[in-house]
C-alpha positions in Angstrom: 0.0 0.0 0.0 1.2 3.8 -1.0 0.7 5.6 2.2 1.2 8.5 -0.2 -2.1 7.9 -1.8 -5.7 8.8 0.4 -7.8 6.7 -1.9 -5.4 3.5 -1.2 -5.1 4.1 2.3 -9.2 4.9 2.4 -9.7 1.6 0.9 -7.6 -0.6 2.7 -8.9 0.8 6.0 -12.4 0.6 5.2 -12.9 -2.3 7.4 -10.8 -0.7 10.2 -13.4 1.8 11.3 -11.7 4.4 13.9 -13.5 5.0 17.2 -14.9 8.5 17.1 -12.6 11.3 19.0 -15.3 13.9 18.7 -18.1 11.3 19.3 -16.9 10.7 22.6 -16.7 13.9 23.5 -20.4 15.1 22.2 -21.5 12.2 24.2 -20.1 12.6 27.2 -22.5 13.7 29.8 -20.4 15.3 31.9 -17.0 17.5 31.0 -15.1 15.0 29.0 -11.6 14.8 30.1 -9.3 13.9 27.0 -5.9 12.3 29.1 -2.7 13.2 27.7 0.0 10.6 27.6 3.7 12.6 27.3 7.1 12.0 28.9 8.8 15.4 28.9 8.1 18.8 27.1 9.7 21.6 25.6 8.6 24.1 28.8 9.0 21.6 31.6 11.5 19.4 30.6 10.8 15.6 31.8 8.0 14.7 33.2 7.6 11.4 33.6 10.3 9.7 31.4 10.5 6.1 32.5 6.1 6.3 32.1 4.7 2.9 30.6 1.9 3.6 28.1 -0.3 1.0 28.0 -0.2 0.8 31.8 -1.4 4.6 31.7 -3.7 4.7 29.2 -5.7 1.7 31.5 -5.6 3.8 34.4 -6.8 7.4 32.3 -9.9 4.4 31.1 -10.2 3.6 34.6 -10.4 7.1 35.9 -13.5 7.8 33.3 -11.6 9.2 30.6 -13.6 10.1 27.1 -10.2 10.1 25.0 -6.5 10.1 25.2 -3.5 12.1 23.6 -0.5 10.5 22.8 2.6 12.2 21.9 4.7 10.9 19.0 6.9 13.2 18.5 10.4 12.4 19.4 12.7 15.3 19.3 10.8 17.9 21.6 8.6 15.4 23.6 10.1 11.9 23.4 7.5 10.3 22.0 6.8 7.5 19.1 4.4 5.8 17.4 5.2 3.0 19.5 3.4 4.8 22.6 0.5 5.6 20.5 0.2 1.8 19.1 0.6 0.8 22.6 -1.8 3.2 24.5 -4.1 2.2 22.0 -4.0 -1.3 22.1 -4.8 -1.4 25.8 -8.2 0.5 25.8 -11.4 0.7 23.9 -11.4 4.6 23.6 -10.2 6.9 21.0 -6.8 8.3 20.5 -5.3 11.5 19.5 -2.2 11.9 17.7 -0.4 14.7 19.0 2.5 15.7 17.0 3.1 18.8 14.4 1.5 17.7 11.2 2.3 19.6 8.8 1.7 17.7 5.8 -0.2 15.0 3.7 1.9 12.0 4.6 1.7 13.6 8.3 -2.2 12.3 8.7 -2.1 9.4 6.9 0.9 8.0 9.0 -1.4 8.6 12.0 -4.6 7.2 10.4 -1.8 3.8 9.3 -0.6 3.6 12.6 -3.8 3.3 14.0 -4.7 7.0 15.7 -8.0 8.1 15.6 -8.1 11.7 15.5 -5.0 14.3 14.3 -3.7 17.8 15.5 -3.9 20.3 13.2 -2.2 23.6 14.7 -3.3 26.5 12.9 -0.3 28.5 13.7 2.1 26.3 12.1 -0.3 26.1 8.6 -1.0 28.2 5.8 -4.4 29.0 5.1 -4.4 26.3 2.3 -2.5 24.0 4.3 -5.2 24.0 6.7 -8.4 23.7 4.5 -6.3 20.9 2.9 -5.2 18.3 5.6 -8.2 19.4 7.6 -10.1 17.9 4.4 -7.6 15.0 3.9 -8.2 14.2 7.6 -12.1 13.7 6.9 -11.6 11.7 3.6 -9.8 8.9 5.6 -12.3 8.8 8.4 -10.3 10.4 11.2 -11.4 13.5 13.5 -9.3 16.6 13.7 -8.5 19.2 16.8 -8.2 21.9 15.4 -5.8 23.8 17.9 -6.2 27.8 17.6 -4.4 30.6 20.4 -6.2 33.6 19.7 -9.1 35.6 17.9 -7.5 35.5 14.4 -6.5 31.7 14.6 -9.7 30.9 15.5 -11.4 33.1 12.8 -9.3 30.8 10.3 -10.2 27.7 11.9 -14.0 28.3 11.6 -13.1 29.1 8.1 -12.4 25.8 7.5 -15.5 24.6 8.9 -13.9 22.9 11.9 -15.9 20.9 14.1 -13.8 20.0 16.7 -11.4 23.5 18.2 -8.9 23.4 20.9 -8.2 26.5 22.6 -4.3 26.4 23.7 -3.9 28.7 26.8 0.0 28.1 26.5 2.1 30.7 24.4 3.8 29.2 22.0 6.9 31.1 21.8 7.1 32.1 25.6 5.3 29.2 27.0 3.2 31.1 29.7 -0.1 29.8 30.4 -3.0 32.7 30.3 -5.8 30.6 32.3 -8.3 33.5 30.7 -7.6 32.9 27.1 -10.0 29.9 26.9 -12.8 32.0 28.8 -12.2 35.1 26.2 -12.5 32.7 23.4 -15.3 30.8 24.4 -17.6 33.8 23.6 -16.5 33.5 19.7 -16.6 29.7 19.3 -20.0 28.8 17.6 -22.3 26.2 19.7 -22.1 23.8 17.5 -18.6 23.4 17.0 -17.0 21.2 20.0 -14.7 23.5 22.4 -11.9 21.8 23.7 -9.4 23.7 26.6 -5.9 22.7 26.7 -3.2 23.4 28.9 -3.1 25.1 31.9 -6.0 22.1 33.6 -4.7 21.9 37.2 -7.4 20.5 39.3 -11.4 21.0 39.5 -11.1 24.5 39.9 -10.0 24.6 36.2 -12.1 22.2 34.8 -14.8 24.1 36.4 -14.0 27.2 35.2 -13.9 25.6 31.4 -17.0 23.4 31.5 -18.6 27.2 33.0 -17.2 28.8 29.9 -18.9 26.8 27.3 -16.6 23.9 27.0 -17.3 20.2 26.0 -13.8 18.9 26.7 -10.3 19.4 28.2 -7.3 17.9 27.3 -4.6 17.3 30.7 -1.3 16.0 30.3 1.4 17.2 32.9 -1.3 17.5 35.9 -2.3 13.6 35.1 1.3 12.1 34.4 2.8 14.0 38.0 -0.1 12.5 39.8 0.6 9.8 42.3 -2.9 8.0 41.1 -3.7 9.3 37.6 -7.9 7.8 37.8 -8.4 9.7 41.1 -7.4 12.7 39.4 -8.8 12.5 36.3 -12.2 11.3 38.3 -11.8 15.5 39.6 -11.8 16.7 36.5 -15.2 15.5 35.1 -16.9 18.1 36.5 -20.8 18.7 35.7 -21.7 20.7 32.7 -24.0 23.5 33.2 -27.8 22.9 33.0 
């Protein structure tokens, strides 16, 4: 098979149906906690190095989680796609790949190896770039977060009909966390697009805070993989959502 062709890769995956990212999230009937599976990053350095995935992603399933993220990216975050294949494996829910994809091959390596949804971060696309693996991601049946950091990024985003937006309260080039950028965005995300907060989820305080604001989902890495019993504390974070 050409991993270099959609059609191909569409075919031969046909009867390998992905387990719907955004699905579990619109279900969810409380704030749906997507659990972040990461052994260092570029801001905090390691993390949780010697971390065993599969054993993880069980306890994130125990502790009520709708999703997980896996980083595969190497260089910056020590990840691979053996982590992803692994967390996968060991659960029935749905799996992010969280990497930089910046091109075609890019999502159809993660829908190969088995991911069922794909990062697309507007800040590192063009506007074509966006439209076009954003599409790319739909023809071969996976999900995308569509990861935005402000008013113009988000503006794009919708402009590609996203369905699925993370709000990243992290800078990207300074790497401080503004715990009000995902209430100030809230107000411009559409309500029926799924809102998704990342970084910056400490406790239930946070979660709180977000599932007040409008959103459907928030995505927890660091907070989880520190924790001395990773369920209990993802078991704080599903919070109610309002009424």
């Amino acid at each position: 098979m050409d991993p270099r062709n959609p059609e191909e890769v569409r075919r031969s995956l046909s009867k390998s149906p992905t387990r719907g990212f955004a699905r579990a999230i619109a279900d969810s009937t409380e704030l749906a906690v997507i659990a972040e599976i990461k052994r260092k990053s570029p801001s905090k350095g390691d993390i949780n190095p010697d971390l065993v995935p599969e054993r993880l992603a069980r306890e994130y399933e125990r502790g009520g989680a709708s999703c997980l993220s896996v980083l595969t990216d190497g260089p910056h975050f020590s990840g691979s796609v053996a982590d992803l294949t692994a967390a996968r494996d060991a659960v029935a829910i749905p799996v992010l790949r969280k990497d930089f994809t910046v091109c075609a091959l890019d999502v159809l390596d993660a829908r190969l190896m088995g991911a069922d949804a794909v990062l697309l971060i507007v800040a590192a696309l063009t506007d074509h770039e966006l439209r076009t693996l954003h599409e790319l991601a739909r023809e071969v049946g996976l999900d995308a977060l569509v990861e935005v950091h402000d008013e113009v990024e988000l503006e794009r985003a919708l402009s590609v009909n996203a369905s699925c937006i993370g709000v990243n309260q992290r800078d990207l080039h300074t790497f401080h966390v503004d715990p009000q950028r995902a209430v100030r965005l809230a107000e411009r995300i559409p309500s029926g697009v799924l809102a998704v907060a990342e970084s910056g989820i400490t406790g239930a305080d946070d979660a709180r805070r977000c599932a007040d604001a409008g959103y459907r989902a928030v995505l927890v890495g660091e907070h989880l993989v520190r924790s001395a019993d990773p369920a209990i504390a993802l078991e704080d974070l599903r919070v109610a959502l309002p009424s």
